[in-house]
C-alpha positions as CSV (number, residue, x, y, z in Angstrom):
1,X,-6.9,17.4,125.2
2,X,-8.7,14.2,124.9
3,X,-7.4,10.6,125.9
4,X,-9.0,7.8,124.1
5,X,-8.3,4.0,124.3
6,X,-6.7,3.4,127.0
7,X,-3.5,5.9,127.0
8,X,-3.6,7.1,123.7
9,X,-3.7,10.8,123.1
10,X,-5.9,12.3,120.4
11,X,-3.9,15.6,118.8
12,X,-6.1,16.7,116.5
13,X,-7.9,19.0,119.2
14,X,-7.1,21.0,121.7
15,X,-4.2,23.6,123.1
16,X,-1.4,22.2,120.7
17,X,1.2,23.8,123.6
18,X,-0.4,21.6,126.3
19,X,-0.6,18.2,123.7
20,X,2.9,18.4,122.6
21,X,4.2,18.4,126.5
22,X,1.7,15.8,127.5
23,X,3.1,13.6,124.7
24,X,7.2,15.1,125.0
25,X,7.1,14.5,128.8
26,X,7.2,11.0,129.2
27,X,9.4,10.5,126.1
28,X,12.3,13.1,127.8
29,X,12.2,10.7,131.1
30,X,12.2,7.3,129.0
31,X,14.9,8.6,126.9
32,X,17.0,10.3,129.9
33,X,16.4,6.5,131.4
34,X,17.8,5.2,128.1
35,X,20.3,7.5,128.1
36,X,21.1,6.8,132.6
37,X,22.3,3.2,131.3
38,X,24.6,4.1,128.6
39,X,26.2,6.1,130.9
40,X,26.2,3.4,133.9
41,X,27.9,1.1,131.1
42,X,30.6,4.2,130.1
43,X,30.8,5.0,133.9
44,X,31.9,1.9,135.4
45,X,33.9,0.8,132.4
46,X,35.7,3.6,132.8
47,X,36.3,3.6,136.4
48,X,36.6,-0.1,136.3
49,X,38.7,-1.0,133.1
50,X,40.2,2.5,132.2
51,X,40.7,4.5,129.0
52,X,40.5,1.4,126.5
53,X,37.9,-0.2,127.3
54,X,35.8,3.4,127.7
55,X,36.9,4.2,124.3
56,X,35.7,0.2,123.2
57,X,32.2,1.1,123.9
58,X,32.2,3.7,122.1
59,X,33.4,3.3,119.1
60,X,32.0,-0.3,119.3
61,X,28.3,1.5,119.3
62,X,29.1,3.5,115.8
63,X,28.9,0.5,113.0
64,X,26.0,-1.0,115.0
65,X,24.2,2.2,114.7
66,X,24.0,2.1,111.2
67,X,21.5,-0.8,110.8
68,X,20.0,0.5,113.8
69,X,19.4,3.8,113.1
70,X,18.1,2.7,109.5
71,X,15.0,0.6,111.2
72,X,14.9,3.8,113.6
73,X,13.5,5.7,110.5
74,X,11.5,3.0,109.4
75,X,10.1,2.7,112.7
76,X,9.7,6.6,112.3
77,X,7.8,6.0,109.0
78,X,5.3,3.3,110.8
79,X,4.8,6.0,113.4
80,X,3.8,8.6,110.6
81,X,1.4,5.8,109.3
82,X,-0.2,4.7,112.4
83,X,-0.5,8.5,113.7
84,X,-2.4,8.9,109.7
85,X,-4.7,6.1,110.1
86,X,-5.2,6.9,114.1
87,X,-6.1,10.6,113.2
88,X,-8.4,9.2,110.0
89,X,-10.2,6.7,112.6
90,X,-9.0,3.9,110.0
91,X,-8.3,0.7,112.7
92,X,-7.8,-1.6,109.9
93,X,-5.2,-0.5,108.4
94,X,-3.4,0.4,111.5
95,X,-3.5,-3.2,111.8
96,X,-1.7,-3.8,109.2
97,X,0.4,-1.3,109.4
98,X,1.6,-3.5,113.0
99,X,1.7,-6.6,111.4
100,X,3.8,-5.5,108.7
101,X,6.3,-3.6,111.3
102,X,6.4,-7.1,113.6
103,X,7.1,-9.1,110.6
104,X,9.9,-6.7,109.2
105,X,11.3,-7.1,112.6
106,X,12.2,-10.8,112.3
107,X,12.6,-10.9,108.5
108,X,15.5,-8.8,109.2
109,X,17.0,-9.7,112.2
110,X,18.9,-12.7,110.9
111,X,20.5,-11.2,108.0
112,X,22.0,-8.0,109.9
113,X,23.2,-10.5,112.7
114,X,25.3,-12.7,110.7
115,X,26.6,-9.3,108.5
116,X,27.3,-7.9,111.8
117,X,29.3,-10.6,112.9
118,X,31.6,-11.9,109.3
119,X,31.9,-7.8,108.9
120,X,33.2,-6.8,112.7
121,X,37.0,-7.2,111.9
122,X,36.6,-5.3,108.3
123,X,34.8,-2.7,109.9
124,X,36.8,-1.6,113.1
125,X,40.2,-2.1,110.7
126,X,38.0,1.2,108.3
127,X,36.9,3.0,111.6
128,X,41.0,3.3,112.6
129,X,40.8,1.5,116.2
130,X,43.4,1.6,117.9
131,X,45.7,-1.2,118.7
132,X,44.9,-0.9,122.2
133,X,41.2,-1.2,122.3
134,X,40.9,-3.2,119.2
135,X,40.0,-6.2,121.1
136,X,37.8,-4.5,123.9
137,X,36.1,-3.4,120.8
138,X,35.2,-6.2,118.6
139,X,34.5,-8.0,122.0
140,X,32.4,-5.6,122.4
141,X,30.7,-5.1,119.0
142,X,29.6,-8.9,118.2
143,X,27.1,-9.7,120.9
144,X,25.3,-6.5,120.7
145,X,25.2,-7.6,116.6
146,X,23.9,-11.2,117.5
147,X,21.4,-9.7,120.0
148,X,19.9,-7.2,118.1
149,X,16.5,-8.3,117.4
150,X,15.5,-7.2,120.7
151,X,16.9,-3.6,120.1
152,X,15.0,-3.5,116.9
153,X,11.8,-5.1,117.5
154,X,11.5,-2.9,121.0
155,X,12.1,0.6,119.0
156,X,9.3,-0.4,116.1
157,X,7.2,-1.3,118.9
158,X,7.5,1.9,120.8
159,X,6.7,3.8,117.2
160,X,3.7,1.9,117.2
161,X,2.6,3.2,120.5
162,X,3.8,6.5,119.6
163,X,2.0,7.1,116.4
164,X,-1.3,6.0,118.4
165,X,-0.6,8.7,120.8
166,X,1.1,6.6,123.5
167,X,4.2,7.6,125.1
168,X,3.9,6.3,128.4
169,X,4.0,2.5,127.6
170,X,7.7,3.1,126.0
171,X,8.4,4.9,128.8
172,X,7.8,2.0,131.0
173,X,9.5,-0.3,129.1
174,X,13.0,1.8,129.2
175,X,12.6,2.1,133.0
176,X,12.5,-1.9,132.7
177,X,15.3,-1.8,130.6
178,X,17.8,0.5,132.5
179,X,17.2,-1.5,135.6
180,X,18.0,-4.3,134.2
181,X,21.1,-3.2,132.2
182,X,22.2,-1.3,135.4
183,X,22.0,-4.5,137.8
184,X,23.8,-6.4,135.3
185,X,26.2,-3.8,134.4
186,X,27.8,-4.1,138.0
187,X,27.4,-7.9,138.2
188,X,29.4,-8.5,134.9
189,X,32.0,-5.7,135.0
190,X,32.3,-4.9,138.8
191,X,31.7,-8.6,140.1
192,X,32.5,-10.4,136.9
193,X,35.1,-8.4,135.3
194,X,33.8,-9.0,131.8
195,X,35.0,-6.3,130.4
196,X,33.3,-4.5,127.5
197,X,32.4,-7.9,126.9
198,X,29.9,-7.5,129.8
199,X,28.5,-4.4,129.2
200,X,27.5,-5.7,126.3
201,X,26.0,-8.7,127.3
202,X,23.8,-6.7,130.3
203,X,22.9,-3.9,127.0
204,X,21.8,-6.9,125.2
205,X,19.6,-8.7,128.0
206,X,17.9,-5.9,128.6
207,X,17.1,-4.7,125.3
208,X,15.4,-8.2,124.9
209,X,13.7,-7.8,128.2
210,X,12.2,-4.3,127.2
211,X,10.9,-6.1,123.8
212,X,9.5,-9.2,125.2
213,X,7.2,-6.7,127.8
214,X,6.5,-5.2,125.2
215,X,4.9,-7.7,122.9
216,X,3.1,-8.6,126.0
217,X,1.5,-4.9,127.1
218,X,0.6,-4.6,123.4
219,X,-1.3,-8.0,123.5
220,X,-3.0,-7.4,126.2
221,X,-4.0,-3.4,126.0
222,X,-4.8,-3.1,122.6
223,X,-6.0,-6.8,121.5
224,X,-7.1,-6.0,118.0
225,X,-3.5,-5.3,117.0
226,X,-2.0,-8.1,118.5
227,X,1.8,-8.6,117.8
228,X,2.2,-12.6,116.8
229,X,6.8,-12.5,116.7
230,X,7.2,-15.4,114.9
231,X,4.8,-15.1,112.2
232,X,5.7,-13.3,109.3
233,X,3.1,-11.8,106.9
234,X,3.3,-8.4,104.7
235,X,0.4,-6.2,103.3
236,X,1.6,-5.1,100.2
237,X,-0.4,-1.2,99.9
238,X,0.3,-0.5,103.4
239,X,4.0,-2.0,102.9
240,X,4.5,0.5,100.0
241,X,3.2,2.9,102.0
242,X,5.3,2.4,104.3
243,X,8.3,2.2,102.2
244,X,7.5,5.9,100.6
245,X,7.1,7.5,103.7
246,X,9.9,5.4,105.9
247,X,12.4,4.7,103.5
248,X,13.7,8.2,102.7
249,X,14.0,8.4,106.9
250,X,15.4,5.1,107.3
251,X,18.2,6.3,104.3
252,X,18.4,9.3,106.4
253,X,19.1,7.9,109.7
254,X,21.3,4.8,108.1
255,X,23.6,7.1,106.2
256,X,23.5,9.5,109.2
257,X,25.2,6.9,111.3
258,X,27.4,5.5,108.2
259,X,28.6,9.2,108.6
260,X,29.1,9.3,112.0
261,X,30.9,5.7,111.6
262,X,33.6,7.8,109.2
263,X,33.6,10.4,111.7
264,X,34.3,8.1,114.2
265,X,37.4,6.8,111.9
266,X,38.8,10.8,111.2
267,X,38.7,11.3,115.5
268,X,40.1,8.1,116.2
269,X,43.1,8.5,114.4
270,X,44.5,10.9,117.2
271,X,44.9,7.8,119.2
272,X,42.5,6.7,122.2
273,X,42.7,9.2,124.3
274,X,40.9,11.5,121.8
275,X,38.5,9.0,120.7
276,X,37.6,8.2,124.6
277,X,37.4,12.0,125.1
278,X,35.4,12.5,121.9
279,X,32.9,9.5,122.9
280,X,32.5,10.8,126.6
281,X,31.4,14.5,125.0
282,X,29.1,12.5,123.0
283,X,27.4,11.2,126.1
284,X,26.9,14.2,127.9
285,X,25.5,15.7,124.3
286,X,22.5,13.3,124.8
287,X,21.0,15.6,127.1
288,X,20.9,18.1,124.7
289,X,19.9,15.7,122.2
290,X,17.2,13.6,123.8
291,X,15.2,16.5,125.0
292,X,15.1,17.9,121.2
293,X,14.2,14.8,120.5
294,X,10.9,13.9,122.8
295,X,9.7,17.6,121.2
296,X,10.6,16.3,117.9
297,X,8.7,13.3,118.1
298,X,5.4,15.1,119.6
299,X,5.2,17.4,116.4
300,X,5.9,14.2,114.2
301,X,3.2,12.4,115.4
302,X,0.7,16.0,115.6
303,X,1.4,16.5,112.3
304,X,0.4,12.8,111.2
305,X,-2.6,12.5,113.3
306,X,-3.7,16.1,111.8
307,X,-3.3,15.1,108.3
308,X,-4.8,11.5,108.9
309,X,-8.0,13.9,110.5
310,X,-7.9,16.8,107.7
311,X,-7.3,19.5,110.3
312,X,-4.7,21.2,108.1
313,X,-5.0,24.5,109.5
314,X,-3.5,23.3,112.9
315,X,-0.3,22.2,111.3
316,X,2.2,25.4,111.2
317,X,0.7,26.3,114.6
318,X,1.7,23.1,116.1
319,X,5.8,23.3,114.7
320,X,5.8,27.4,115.3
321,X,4.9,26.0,119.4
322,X,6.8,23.3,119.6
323,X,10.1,24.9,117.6
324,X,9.5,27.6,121.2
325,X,9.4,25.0,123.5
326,X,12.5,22.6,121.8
327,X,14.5,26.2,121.8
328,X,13.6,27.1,125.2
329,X,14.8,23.9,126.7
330,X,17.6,23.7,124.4
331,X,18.9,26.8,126.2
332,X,18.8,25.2,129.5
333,X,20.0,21.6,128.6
334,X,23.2,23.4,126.7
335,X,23.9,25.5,130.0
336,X,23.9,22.3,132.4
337,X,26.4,20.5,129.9
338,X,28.6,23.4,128.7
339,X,29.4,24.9,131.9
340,X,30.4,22.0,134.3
341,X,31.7,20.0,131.0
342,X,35.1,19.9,132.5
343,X,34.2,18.5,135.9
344,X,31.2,15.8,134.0
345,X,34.0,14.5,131.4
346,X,36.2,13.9,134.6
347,X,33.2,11.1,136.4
348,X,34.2,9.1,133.3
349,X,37.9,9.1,133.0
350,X,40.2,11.3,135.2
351,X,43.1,11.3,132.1
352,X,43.8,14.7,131.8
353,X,44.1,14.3,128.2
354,X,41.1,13.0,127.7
355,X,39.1,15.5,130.0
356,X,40.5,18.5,128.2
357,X,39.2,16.8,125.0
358,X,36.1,15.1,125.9
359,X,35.4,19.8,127.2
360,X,37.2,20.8,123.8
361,X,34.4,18.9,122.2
362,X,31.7,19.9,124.0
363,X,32.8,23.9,123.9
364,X,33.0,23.6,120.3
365,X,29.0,22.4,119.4
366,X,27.0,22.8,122.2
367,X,26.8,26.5,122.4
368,X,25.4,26.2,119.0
369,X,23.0,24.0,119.6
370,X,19.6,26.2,118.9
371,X,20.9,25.7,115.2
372,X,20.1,22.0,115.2
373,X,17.0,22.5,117.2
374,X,15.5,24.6,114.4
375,X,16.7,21.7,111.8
376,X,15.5,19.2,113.7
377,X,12.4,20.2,114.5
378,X,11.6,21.1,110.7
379,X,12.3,17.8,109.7
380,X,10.4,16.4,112.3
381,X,7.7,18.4,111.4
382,X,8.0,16.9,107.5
383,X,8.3,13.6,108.0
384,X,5.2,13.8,110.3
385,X,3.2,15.4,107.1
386,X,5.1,12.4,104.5
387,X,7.5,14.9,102.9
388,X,10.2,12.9,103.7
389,X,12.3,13.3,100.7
390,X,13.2,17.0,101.7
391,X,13.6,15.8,105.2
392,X,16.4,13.2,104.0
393,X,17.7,15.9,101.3
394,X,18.8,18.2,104.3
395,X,20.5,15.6,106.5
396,X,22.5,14.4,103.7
397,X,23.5,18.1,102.5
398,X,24.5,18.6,106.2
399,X,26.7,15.4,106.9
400,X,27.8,14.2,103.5
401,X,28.6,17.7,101.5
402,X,29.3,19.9,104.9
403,X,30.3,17.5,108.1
404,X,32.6,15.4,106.4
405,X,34.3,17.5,104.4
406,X,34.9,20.2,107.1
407,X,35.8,17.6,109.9
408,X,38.7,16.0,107.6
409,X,39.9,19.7,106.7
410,X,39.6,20.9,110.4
411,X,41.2,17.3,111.9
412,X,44.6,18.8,109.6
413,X,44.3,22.4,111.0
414,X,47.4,23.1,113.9
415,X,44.9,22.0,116.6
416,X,42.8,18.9,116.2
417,X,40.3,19.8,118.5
418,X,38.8,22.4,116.2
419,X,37.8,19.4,114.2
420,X,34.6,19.3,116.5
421,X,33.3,22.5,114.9
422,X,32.3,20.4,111.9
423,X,28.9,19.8,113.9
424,X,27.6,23.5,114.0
425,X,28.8,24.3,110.1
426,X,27.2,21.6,109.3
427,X,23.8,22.3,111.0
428,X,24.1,25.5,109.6
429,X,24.1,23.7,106.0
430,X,21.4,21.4,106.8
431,X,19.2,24.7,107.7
432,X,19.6,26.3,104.8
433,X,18.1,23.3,103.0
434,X,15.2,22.8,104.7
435,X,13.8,26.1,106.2
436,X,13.4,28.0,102.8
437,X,11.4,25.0,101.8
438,X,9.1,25.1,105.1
439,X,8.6,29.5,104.5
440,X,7.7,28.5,100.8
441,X,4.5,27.0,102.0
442,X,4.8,24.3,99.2
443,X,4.9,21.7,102.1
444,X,0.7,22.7,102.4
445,X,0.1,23.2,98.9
446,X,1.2,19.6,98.4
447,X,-0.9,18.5,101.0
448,X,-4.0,20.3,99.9
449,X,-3.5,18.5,96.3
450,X,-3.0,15.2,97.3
451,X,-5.9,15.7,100.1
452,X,-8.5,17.0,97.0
């Protein structure tokens, strides 16, 4: 294992077993921090404000999280890129590679902003809100639109430092973050008494707070890509670099979330206590979530730095040990949230109608969850090498021709609550896209061709 400039890790030697936990370890605490202040906000809404306002800030999060999650996979795409060029040794166009992610940053903050607020009504009348947290929701919605740039510049930052190697800086930045949002969480809604409206406010302060620091700790530590926010200038190879390899992942993520959105709309229109029940379950499925995800994210950027270095032979080792170590701890993370789920939907909201569905949920996917891990983790693993295209092909096999379908069929079975099964059909259907593709080997040949 070798560390080179300052906290970057090199992953093109060494024990792959020992690289991907260096680099997974301080992504699983930044995104359990990340993850500590959505619940604070769903925690003392609920406790504060009640069932409404608990199921405000979640559905509120769904239509925001389809422009976020679609610069998630281009941030995703400029961490394949920078891992490539880090692994390859080629520091000028890393460079430009982070002055075309800064600049995408604010060329598209403005636009999403103002759609996000002439399109807040529109969309939460489509999602089904309820009457009774229709309010609480758009209240909620609109300043975490207007404040977005900060989410979005701090994530394509933090795949910046990722594809160099670095996960501790992001890591640092969260913490900043969550104590932020946590210290305003209980001015504005405990003191305050703003509501949803507050929790969105504190979310937005502190996602600006975690991208100013970090414009500032990439200035200083690593001076020759220095981040300049308001200028705005594009390198056209690297850019269509960027948009072969990130676009199919940004599609993915964007449609992703435009699918959960319409999930969102099937659940919600068993009235707010399912959708508050539903949204808690969701919560407590971030454990489960966030740990596949640091692993996830260590074999992405293993596989780009081994391509970028030619050291080919190390890339099915390093998925084969990482898909062990993301199944392993998928085990664990699924008992601690499955057993107790009861007693952990409760701490948000002590409805009993919404505790037996916010543990109806949770029965119903998270025993399945090893299904995903293997998806995940294969996708992961492609989008790291640049075969995004199959990458997207499965997650929109799985949500558009599998989760969809099954949840609206499911949500009209005797018992709504068996619409949560959706999730592990569907991950079944994703697999079955993507793992026959990975055993074919065709993944390398392609590699080897476009390498000679």
């Amino acid at each position: 294992m070798k560390l080179t400039e300052a906290k970057t890790l090199n992953m093109t030697e060494g024990r792959i077993g020992r690289l991907l936990v260096t680099f997974a370890i301080p992504l699983l605490v930044g995104y359990l921090f990340q993850q500590l202040y959505n619940l604070v906000d769903s925690l003392i809404i609920g406790n504060y404000e009640g069932s409404d306002a608990l199921a405000a800030v979640g559905i509120g999060h769904y239509p925001l999280n389809i422009c976020v999650n679609f610069f998630l996979g281009l941030s995703g795409g400029v961490t394949v890129l920078v891992s490539r060029h880090f692994g390859s040794g080629d520091r000028e166009a890393l460079r430009q590679n982070v002055e075309n992610a800064s600049s995408l940053v604010i060329a598209a903050s403005l636009p999403v902003m103002v759609l996000g607020y002439v399109l807040a009504n529109p969309i939460l009348r489509a999602v089904n809100t309820p009457d009774s947290a229709y309010a609480l929701t758009y209240a909620y919605m609109v300043p975490l639109f207007l404040g977005i740039a900060g989410t979005l510049g701090y994530n394509m930052n933090a795949g910046i430092l990722r594809g160099m190697g670095d996960s501790v800086s992001p890591l640092v930045f969260l913490i900043i973050a969550t104590v932020v949002n946590i210290a305003l969480d209980f001015l504005f809604i405990g003191a305050f008494r703003w509501s949803a409206f507050g929790a969105a406010l504190a979310t937005v302060i502190a996602q600006w707070t975690s991208w100013i620091y970090s414009i500032i700790h990439i200035n200083r530590r690593y001076p020759e890509y220095r981040i300049r926010p308001l200028r705005i200038r594009f390198h056209a190879f690297e850019m269509r670099r960027l948009i072969r390899v990130g676009l199919p992942m940004a599609l993915s993520s964007g449609l992703f979330a435009l699918g959960h959105t319409i999930l969102s709309g099937i659940v919600n229109s068993n009235g707010t206590a399912f959708s508050a029940g539903y949204n808690v379950a969701m919560k407590l499925d971030a454990l489960d979530f966030y740990t596949l995800a640091s692993f996830a994210a260590a074999v992405t950027t293993f596989a780009g730095q081994n391509v970028g270095a030619g050291r080919f032979d190390r890339l099915r080792s390093g998925l084969l040990t990482g898909l062990a170590i993301a199944l392993s701890a998928t085990v664990v993370t699924s008992l601690l949230v499955a057993l107790p789920s009861g007693w952990l939907v409760s701490l948000f909201d002590r409805s009993p109608d919404v505790v037996a569905v916010g543990r109806g949920a949770v029965i119903r996917f998270v025993p399945y969850y090893v299904i995903y891990t293997a998806f995940y983790m294969i996708c992961a693993f492609l989008n790291g090498i640049g075969d995004t295209k199959i990458s997207l092909a499965g997650n929109m096999f799985l949500f558009w021709a599998v989760r969809l379908p099954a949840a609206f069929l499911l949500n009209r079975s005797a018992d709504p609550i068996n619409v949560f099964y959706c999730y592990p059909i569907s991950w079944i259907g994703g697999l079955l896209i993507v793992l026959p593709y990975f055993l074919s080997g065709r993944w390398k040949r392609k590699l080897e061709r476009d390498h000679h």
